[in-house]
LUMGU-405969 format. One record per residue: residue number from 1; residue in one letter; x, y, z of N, C-alpha, C, CB in turn. Coordinates in steps of 0.1 Angstrom, whole numbers. Atoms other than C-alpha are relative to their C-alpha. Glycine has a CB too. Layout:
BEGIN
{rec NUM, "A", {X, Y, Z}, {X, Y, Z}, {X, Y, Z}, {X, Y, Z}} ...
***
This chain:
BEGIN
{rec 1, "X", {6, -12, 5}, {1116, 746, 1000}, {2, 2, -15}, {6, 13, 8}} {rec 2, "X", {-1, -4, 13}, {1108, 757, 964}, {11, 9, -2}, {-13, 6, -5}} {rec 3, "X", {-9, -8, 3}, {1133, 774, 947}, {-5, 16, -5}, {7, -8, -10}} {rec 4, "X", {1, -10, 7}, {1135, 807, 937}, {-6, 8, -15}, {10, 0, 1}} {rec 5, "X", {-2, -5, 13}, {1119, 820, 907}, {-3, 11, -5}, {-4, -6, -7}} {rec 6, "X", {-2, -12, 1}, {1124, 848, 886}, {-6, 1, -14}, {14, 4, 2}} {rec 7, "X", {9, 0, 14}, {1098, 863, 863}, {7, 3, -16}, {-11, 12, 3}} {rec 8, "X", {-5, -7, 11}, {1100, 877, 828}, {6, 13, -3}, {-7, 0, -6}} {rec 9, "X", {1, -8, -1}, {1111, 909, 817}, {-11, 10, -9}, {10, -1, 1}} {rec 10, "X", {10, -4, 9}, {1089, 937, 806}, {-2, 3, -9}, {-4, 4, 1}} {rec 11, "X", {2, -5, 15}, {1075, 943, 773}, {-10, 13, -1}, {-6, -11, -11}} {rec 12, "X", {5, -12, 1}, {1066, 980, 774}, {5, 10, -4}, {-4, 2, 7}} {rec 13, "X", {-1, -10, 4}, {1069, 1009, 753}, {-6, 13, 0}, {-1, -3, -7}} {rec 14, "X", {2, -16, -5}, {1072, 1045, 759}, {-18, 6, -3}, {13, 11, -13}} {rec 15, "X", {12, -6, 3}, {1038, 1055, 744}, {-13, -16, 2}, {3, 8, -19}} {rec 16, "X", {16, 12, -6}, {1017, 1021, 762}, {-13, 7, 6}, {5, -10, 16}} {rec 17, "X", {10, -7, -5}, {983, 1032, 770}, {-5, -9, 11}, {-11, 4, -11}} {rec 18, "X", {10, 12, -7}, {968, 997, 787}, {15, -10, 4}, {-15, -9, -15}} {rec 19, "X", {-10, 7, -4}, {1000, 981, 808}, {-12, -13, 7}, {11, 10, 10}} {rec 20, "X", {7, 7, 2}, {985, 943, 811}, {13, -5, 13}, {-4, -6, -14}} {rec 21, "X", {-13, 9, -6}, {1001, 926, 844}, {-9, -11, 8}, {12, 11, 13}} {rec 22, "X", {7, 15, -3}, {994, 889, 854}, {9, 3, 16}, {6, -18, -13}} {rec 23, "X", {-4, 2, -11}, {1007, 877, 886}, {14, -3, 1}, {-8, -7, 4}} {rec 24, "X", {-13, 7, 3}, {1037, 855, 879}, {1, -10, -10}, {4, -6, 11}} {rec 25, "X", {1, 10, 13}, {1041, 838, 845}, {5, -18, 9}, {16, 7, -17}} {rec 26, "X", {4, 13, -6}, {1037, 799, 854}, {16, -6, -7}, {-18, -7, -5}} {rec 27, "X", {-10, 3, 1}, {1061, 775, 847}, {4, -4, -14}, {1, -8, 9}} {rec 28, "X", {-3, -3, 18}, {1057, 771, 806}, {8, 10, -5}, {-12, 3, -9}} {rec 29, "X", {-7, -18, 4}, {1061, 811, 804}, {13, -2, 4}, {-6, 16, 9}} {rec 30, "X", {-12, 1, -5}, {1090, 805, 823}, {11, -10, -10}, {-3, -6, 15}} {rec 31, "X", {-8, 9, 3}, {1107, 775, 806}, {-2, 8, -19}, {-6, -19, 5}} {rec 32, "X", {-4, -3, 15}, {1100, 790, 770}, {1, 15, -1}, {-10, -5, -10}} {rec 33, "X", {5, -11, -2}, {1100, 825, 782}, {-4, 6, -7}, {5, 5, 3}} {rec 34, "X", {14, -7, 7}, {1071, 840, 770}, {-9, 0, 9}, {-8, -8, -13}} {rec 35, "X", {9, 0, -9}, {1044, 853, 783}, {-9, -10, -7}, {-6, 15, 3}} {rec 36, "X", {19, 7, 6}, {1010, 833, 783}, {6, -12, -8}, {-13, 12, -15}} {rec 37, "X", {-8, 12, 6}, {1033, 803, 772}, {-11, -15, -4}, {12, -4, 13}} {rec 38, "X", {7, 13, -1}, {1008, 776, 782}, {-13, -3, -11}, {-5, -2, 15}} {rec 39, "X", {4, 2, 11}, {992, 764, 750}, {-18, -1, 6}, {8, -13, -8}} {rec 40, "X", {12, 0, -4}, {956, 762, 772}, {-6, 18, 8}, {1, -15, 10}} {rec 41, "X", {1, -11, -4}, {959, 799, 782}, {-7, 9, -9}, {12, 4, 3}} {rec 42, "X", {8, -3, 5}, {932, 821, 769}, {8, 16, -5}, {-12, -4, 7}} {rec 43, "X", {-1, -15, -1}, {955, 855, 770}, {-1, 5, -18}, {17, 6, 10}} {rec 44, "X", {2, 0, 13}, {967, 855, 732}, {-15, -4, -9}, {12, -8, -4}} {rec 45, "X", {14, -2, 8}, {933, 846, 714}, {-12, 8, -1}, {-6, -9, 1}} {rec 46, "X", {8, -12, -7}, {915, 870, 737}, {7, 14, -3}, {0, -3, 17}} {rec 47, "X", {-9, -6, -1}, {940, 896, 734}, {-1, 6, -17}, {11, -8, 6}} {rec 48, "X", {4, 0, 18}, {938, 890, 691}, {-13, 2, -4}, {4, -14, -7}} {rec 49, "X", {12, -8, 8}, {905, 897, 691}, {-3, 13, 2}, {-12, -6, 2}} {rec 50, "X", {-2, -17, -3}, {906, 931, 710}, {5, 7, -8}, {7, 5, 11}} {rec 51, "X", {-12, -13, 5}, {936, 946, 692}, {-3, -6, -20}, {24, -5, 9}} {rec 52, "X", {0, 1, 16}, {926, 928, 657}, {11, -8, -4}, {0, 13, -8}} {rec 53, "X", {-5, 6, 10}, {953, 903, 647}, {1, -15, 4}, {12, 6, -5}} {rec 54, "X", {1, 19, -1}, {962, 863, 646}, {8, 0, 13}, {9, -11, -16}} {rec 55, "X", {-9, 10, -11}, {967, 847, 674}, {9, -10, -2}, {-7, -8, 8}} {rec 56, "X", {-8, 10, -1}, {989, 819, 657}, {9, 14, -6}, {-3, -16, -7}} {rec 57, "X", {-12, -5, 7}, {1016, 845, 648}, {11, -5, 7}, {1, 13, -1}} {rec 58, "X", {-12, 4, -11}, {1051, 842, 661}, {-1, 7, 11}, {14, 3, -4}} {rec 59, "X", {-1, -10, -8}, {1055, 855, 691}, {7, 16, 3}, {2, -5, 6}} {rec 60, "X", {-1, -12, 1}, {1076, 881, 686}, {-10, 7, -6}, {10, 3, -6}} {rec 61, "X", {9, -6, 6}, {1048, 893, 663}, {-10, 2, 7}, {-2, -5, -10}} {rec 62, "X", {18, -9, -7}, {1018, 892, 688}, {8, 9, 9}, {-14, -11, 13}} {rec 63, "X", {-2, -10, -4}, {1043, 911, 710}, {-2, 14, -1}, {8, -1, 0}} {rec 64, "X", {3, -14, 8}, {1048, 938, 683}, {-14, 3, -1}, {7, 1, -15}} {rec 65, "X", {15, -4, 7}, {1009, 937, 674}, {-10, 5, 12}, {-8, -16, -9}} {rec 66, "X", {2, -8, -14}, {1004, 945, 711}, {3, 12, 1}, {6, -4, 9}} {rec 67, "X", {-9, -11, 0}, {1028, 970, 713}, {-9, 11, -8}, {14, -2, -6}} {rec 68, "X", {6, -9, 11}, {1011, 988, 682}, {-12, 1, 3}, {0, -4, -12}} {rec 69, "X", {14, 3, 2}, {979, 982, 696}, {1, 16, 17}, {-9, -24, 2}} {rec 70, "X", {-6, -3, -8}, {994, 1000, 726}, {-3, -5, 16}, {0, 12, -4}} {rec 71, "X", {-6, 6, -12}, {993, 975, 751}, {16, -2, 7}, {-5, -12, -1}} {rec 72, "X", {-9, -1, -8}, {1023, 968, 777}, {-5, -14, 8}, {1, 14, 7}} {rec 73, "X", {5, 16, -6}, {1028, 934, 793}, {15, -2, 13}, {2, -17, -18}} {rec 74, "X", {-6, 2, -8}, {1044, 925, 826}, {-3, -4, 16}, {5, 7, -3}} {rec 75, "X", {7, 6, -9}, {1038, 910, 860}, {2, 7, 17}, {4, -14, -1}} {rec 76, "X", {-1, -5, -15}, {1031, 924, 899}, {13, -7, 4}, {-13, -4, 9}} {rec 77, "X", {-10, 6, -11}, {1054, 900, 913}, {12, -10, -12}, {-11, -15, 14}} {rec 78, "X", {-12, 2, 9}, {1093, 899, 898}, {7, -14, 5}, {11, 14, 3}} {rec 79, "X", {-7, 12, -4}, {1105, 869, 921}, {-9, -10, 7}, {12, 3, 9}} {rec 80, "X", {7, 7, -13}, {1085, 843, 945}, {8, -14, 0}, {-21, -3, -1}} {rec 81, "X", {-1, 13, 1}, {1089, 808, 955}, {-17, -6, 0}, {10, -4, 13}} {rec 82, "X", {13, 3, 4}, {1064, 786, 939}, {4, -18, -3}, {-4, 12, -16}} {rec 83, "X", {6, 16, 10}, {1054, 744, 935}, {-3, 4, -10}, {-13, -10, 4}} {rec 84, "X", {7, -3, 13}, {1044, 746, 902}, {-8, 9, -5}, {-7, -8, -2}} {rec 85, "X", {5, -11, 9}, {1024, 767, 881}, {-9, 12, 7}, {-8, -6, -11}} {rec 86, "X", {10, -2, -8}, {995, 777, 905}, {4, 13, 2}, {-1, -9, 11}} {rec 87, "X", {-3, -15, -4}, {990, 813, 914}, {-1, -4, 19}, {-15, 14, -9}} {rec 88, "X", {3, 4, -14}, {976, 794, 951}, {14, -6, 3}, {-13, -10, 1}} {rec 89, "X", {-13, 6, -8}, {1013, 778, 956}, {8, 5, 4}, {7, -7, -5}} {rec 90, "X", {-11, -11, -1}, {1031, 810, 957}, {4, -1, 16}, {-6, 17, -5}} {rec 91, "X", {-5, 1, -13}, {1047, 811, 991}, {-1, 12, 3}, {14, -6, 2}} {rec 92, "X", {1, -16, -4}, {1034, 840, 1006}, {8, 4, 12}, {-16, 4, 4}} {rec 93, "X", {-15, -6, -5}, {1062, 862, 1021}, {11, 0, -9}, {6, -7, 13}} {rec 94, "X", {-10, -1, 10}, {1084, 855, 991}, {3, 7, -13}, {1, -10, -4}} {rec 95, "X", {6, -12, 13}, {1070, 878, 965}, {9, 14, 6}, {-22, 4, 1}} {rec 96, "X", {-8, -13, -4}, {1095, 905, 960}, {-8, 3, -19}, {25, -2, 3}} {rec 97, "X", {8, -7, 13}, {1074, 930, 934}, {11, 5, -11}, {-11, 15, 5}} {rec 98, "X", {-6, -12, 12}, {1086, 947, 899}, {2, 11, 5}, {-9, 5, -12}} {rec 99, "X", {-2, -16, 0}, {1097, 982, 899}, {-13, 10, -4}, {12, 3, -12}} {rec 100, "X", {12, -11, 6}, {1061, 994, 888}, {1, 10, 0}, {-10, 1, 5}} {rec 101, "X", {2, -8, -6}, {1059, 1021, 906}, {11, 12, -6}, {1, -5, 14}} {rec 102, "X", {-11, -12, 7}, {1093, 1036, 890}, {-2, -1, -17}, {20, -3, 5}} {rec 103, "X", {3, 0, 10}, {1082, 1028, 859}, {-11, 7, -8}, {-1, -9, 0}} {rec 104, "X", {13, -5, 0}, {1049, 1048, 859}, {3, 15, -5}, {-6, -2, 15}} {rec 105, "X", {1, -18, 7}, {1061, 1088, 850}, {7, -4, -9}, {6, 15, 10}} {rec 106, "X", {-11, -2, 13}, {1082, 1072, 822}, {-16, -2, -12}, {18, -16, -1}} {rec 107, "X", {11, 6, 7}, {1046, 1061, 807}, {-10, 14, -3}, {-6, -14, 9}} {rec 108, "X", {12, -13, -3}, {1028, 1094, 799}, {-14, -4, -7}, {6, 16, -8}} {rec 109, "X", {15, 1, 5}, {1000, 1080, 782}, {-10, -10, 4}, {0, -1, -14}} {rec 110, "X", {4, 11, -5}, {993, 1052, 802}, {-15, 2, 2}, {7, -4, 13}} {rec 111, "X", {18, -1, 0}, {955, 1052, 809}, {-7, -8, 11}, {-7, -5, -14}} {rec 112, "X", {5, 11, -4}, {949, 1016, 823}, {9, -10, 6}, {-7, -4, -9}} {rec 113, "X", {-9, 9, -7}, {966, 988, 844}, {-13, -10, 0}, {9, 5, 16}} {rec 114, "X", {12, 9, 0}, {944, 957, 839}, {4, -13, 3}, {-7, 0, -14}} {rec 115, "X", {-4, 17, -10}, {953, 927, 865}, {-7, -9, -6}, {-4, -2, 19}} {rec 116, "X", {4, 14, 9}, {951, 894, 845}, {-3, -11, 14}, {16, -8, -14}} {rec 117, "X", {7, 9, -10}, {929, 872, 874}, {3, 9, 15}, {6, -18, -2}} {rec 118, "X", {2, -4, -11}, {926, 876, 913}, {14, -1, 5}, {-11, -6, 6}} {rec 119, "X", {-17, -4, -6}, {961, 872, 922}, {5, 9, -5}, {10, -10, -3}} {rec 120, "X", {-10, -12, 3}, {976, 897, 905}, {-8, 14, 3}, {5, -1, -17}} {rec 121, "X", {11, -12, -8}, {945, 920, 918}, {5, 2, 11}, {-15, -5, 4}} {rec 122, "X", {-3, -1, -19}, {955, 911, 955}, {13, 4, 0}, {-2, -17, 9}} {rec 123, "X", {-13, -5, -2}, {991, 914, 946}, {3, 15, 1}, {8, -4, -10}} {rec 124, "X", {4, -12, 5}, {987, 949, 932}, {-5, 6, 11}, {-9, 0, -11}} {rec 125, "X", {4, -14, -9}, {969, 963, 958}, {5, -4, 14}, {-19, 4, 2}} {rec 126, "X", {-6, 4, -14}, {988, 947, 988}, {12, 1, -2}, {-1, -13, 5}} {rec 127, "X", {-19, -2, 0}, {1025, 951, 975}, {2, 16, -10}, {11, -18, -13}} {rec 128, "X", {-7, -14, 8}, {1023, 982, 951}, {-12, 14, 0}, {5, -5, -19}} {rec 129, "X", {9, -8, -1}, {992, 1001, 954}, {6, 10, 13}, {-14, -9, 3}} {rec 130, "X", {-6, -12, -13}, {1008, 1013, 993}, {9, 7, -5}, {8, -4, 13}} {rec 131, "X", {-12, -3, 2}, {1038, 1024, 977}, {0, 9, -12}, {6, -12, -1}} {rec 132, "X", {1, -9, 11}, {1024, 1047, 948}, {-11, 10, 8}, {-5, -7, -15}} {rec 133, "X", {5, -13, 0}, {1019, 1081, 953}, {-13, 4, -3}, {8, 6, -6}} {rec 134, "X", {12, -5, 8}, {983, 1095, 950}, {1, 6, -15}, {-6, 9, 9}} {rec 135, "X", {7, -6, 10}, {986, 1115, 920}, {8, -11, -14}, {3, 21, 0}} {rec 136, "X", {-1, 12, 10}, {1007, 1082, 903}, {-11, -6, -7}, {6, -11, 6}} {rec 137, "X", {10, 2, 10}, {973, 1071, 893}, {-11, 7, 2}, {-3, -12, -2}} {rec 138, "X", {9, -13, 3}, {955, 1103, 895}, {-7, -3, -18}, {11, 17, 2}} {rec 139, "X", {4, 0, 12}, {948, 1094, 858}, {-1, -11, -7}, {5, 7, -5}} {rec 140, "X", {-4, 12, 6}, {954, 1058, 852}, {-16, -8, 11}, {21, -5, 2}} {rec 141, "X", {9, 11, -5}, {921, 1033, 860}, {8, -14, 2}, {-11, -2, -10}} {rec 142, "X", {-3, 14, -3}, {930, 999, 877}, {-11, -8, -3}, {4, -1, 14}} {rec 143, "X", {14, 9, 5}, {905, 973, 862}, {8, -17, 8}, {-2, -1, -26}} {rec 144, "X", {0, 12, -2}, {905, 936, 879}, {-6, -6, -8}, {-3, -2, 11}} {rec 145, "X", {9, 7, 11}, {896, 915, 852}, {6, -18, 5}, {5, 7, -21}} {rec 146, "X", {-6, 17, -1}, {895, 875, 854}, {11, -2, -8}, {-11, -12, -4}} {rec 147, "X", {-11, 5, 7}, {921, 854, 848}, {-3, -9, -13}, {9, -9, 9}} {rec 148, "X", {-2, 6, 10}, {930, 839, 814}, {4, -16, 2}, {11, 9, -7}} {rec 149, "X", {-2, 9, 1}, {943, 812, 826}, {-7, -10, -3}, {3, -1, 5}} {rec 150, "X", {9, 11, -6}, {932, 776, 824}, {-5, -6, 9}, {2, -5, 0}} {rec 151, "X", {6, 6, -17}, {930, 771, 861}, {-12, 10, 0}, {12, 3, 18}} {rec 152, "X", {15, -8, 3}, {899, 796, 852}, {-10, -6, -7}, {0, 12, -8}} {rec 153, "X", {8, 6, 13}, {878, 771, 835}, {-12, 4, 4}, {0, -16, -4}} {rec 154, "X", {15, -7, -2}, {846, 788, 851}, {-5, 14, -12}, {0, 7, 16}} {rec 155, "X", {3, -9, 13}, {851, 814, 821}, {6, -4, -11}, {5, 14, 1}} {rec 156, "X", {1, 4, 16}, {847, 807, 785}, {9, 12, -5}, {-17, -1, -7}} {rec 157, "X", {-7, -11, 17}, {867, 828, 754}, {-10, 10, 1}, {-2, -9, -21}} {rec 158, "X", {14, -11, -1}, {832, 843, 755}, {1, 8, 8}, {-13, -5, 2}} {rec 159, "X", {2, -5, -11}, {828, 851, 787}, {12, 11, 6}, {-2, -12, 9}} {rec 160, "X", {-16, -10, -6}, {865, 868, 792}, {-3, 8, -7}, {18, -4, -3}} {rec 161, "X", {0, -12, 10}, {861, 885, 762}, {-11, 11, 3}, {-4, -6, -16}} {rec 162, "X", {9, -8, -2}, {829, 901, 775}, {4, 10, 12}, {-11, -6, 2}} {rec 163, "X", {-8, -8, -14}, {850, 914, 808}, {12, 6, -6}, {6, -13, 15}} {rec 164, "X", {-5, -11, 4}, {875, 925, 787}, {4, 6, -12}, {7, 0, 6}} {rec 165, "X", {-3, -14, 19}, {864, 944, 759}, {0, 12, 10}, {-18, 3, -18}} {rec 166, "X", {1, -13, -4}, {865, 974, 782}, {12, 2, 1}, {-7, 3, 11}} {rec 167, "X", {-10, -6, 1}, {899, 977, 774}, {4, 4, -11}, {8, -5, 5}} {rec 168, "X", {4, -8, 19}, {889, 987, 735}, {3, 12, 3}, {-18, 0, -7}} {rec 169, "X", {4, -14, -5}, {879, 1019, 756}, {11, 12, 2}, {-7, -3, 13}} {rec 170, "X", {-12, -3, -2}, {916, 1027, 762}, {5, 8, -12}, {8, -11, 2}} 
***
């Protein structure tokens, strides 16, 4: 059996408008912890053109240039057992979720939760969607947007970018 692994932690600030959650950072994010680690991952270039700055910065710096932009970055599922990178290898039953849910009335200006591909869609509304109170997102839109990844090669830079500029709107 795969071992245990344990995601990142989150990068979100009190006044986030657009909280950005993937599924389970893969095994790059993991080994260099960072999000969106894997140098073929479309999130940072896509991400730098929404909010306006370089995608080759440091990373602390696209963090901050997020932050300021007032995105929020972090993932549905805090632990799973996983083969490799794959969002399909996850061992379903081993997904123990984030704290979302308690995280949510500390965020007053939140607006948006925008699941980075279909796993972290299906996670979201099968592990934390039951478990939040109707008027928790009485005001906050859930957007499923494709994934960034590379195992997405059916969408182009282009093509993402056109699914999610509606988080400009934020």
């Amino acid at each position: 059996m795969s071992e245990l692994l344990r995601g990142l932690p989150p990068h979100i600030a009190a006044d986030c408008r657009i909280l950005v959650l993937g599924s389970m950072p893969g095994d790059a994010s993991l080994s260099m912890q960072q999000y969106y680690a894997h140098p073929r991952n479309r999130f940072w270039p896509l991400l730098a053109q929404i909010c306006g700055f370089d995608p080759g910065l440091a990373y602390r710096q696209r963090l901050a240039a997020l932050q300021a932009a007032g995105f929020g970055l972090w993932d549905v599922i805090g632990q799973c057992r996983r083969a490799g990178s794959l969002d399909a290898a996850i061992v379903r039953g081993s997904e123990i979720v984030n704290p979302i849910g308690e995280r949510l009335p500390a965020l007053p200006r939140l607006r948006a939760i925008a699941l980075n591909g279909g796993k972290a869609a299906q996670a979201f509304s099968r592990h934390l969607q039951p478990q939040l109170a109707p008027p928790t997102l009485a005001n906050i839109d859930v957007l499923a947007l494709p994934s960034t990844s590379p195992a997405n090669a059916a969408f182009s830079l282009e093509r993402l970018s056109q699914s999610w500029r509606v988080l400009a709107d934020y």
